[in-house]
N, C-alpha and C positions, 0 to 999 in steps of 0.2 A: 697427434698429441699423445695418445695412448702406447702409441710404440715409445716414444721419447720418454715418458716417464718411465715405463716399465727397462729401459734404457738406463736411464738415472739410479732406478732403486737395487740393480744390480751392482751399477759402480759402488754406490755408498755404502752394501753388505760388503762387498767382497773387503772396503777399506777398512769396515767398521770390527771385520773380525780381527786384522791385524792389529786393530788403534786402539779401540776401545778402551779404559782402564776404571770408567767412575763404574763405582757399582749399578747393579739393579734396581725397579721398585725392589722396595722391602719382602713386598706380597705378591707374588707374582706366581700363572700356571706354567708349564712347560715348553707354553709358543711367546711366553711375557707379557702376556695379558693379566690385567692386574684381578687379583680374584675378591670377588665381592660375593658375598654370604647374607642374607637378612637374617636378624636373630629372632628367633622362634614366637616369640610375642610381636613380631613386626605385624602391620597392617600394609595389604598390597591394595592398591586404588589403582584401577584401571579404567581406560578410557580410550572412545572408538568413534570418531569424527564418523565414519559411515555407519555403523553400527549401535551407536547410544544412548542412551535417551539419559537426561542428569533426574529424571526423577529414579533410575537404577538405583540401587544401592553402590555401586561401583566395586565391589569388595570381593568380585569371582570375573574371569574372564566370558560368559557369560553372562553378565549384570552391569557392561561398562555404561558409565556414563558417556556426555557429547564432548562436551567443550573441559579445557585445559581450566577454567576457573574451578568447576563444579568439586575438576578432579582435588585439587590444590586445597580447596575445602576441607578436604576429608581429611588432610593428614596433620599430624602429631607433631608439634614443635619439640625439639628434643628427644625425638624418638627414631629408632631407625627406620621406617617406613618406605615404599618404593610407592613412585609414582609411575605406571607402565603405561606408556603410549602403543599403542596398534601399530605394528610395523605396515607400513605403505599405505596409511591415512594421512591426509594432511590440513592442519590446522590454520584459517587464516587469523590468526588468533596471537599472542604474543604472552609469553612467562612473564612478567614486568612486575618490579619492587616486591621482588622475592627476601622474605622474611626467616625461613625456615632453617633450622639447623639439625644436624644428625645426634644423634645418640653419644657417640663415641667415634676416634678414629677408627675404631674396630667393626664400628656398627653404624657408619654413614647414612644421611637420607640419601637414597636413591632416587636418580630422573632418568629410566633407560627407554625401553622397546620389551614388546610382546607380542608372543604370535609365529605363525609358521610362514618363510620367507627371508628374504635379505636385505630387503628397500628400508632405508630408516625410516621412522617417524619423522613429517618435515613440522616446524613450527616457522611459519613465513609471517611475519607480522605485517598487519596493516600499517603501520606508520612506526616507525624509530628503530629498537632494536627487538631484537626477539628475544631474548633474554635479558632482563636488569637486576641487579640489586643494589641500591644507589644507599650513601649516610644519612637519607633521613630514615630507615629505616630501624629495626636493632644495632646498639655498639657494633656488635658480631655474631657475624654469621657464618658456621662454620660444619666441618664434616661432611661435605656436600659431592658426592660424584654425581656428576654428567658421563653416561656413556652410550653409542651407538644411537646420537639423533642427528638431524641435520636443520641447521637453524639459520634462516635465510631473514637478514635483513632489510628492510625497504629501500629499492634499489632507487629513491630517487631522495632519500633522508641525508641531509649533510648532518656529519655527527653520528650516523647508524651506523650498530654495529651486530653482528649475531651474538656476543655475549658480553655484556657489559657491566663490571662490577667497580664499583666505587663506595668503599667502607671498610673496618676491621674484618678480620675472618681469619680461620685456620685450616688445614685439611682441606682443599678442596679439587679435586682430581676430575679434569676433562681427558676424556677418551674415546675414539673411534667415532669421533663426531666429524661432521661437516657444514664449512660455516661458509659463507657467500652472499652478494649484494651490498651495498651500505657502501659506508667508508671504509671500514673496519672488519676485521673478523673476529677479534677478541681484545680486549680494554680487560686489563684490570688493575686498579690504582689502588691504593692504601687513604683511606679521607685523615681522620686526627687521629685513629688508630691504624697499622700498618696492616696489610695482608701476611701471612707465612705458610708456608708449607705448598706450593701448589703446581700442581704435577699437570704439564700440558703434552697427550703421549696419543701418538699410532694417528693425529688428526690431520684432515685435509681443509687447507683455506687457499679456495678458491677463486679469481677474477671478484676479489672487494677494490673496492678505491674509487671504481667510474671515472666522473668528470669531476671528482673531488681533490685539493690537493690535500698534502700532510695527513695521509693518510695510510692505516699500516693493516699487515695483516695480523699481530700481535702485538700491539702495547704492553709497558710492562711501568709500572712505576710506585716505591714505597712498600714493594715486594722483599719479605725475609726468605730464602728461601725457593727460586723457581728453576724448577726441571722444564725442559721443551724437547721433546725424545723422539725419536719416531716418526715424524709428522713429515708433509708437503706442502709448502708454500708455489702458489703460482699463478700468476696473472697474465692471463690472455693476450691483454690490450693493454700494456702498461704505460701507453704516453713518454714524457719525458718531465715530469718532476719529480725530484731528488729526491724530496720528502715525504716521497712513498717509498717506505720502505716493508719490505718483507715480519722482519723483528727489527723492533725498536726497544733495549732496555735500558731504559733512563738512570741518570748515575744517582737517582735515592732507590736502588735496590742493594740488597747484597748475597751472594751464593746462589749466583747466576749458572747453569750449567748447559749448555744445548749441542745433543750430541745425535748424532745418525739422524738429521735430520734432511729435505734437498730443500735447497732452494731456488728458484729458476723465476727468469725473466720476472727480475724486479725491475723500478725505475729510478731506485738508488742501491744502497747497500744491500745484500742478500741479509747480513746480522748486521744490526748497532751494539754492542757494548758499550755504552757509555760509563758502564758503571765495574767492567771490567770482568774476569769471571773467566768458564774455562768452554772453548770451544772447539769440540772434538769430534773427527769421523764424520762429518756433513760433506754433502758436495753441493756446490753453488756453479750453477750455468746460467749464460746471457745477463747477469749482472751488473751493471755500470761500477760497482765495487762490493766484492767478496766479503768480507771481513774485516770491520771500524772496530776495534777491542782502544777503549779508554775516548776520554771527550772532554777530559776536563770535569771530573769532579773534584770538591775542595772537603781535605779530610780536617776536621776542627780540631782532633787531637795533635796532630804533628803539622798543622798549618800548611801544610803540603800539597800539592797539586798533580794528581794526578792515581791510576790506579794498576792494579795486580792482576794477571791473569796467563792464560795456558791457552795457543791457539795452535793443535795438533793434528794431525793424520787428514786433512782437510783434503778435498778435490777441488779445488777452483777453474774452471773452464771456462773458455769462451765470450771472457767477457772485459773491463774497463782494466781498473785497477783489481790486483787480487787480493792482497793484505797489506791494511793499511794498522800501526800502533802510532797510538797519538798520547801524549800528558802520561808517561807511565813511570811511575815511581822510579826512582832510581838505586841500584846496586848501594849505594852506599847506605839505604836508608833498611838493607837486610831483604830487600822485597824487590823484581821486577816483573818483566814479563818474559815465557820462555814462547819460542815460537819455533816449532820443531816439525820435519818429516811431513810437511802440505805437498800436494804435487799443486804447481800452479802450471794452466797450458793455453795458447794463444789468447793471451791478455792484451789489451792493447796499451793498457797503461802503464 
């Protein structure tokens, strides 16, 4: 499996530096890691499963606390504060009905790692998902990076998922994370207020789904605004129901983008677009269908059926169908869909 991906991540560089065209993050270092700063009045809270005791003060790497609640405690609504897990501690513990929001886009709350090593931080929940922040919480919750943990959901929870966000919000950036277990590897819905802004980049989702159907490793739905960049979608043991898909983005999103991403042995589509959007520089292997761009959403301005989008520089290999467009606006109405420069190779459909 290790060779095959490292296989994979070569085709999709070598396409992506031909294909490429949407910008960068904004804020990025020199290798595209997205550069996060605490501003100088932050508060750092840290915490050490082998190491902690929560009567610590938690506030020196030295002084951590045990458990993810204690930590959680400590820190500052509307403030930029980090919360630093122990790299290669692991929690059986779960983040759930996360309230907190950052400072600013400038000056997000942080959820990373700490410490000398390379193993994330795992948070494996006892039961559901390992990370929530569900509407009955705050309207919004916003300004919020995740980077470099791994959040493993309860592998026997129908409905689990490693991060599961349902409610308003802005700003919210997962990166160099890995998700795994559950249905799911990442859910994030819009409740009566919409999601925006949210940048899913460099992450691994791993063998989610089980014995579950309709189950995905990205949900996306009531989202303004989602990047998907960088990442690995890939399922071990995929079965045979459709309705697990890899990404899944529901037609109430809009400025949809997902690019250099791979995707492999799904048990339906590598991407859905249902809501249309631009799809570039991925490579999709052993997929029963590569790329579904459109699905039937219904625009209430122009009464029209159907949507816009860019499916380019793509590698589709070895798998069902490669590119399917489905309900897409038509030329006459100024808007279609451009589908340009894929290699598609031993499809069978």
């Amino acid at each position: 499996m290790a060779g095959r991906v490292v296989f994979l991540v070569m085709v999709v560089l070598a396409f992506a530096s031909g294909w490429a065209s949407a910008a960068a993050p904004s804020v990025s270092d020199a290798t595209g890691w997205s550069l996060l700063q605490a501003p100088p009045d932050a508060r750092r809270v840290y915490v050490s499963s082998s190491r902690g005791r929560d009567a610590n003060s938690g506030l020196s790497p030295s002084q951590p606390v045990r458990t993810l609640a204690a930590g959680r405690a400590l820190l500052r609504d509307g403030e930029g504060d980090w919360l630093l897990l122990k790299r290669g501690d692991v929690w059986e513990e779960s983040l759930d009905g996360w309230a907190l929001s950052g400072r600013s886009a400038e000056a997000p709350m942080v959820i990373t790692g700490y410490g000398i090593g390379t193993e994330r931080p795992v948070v494996r929940a006892p039961e559901g998902h390992a990370f929530s922040r569900d509407d009955r919480g705050p309207a919004e919750v916003s300004n919020l990076a995740i980077v470099g943990l791994r959040f493993e959901a309860h592998p026997s929870g129908a409905g689990a998922s490693g991060l599961w966000w349902t409610g308003g919000g802005s700003g919210l950036l997962i990166e160099d994370c890995v998700f795994s277990g559950g249905s799911n590897g990442v859910v994030i819905q819009g409740g009566e207020r919409r999601v925006r802004d949210v940048r899913v980049r460099r992450c691994l989702v791993l063998d989610v789904g089980g014995k579950f159907g309709n189950a995905h490793g990205l949900y996306a739905w009531g989202v303004d605004g989602l990047v998907v960049e960088g990442c690995v979608f890939d399922h071990a043991d995929p079965g045979d129901d459709p309705l697990r898909r890899h990404l899944h983005a529901g037609s109430d999103n809009t400025g949809v983008v997902v690019r250099e991403n791979i995707f492999a042995r799904a048990s339906g589509e590598g991407a859905l677009l249902a809501c249309g959007g631009v799809v570039e520089s991925n490579v999709f292997a052993m997929c029963p269908r590569g790329v579904t761009l459109g699905g039937g959403a219904y625009d209430p301005l122009t009464h029209t059926l159907g949507v816009t989008g860019i499916v380019r520089g793509n590698v589709v290999m070895d798998g069902g169908e490669g590119i399917v467009a489905m309900n897409i606006r038509t030329p006459r109405s100024g808007r279609g869909a451009l589908v340009e420069g894929n290699i598609v190779a031993r499809a069978s459909g």
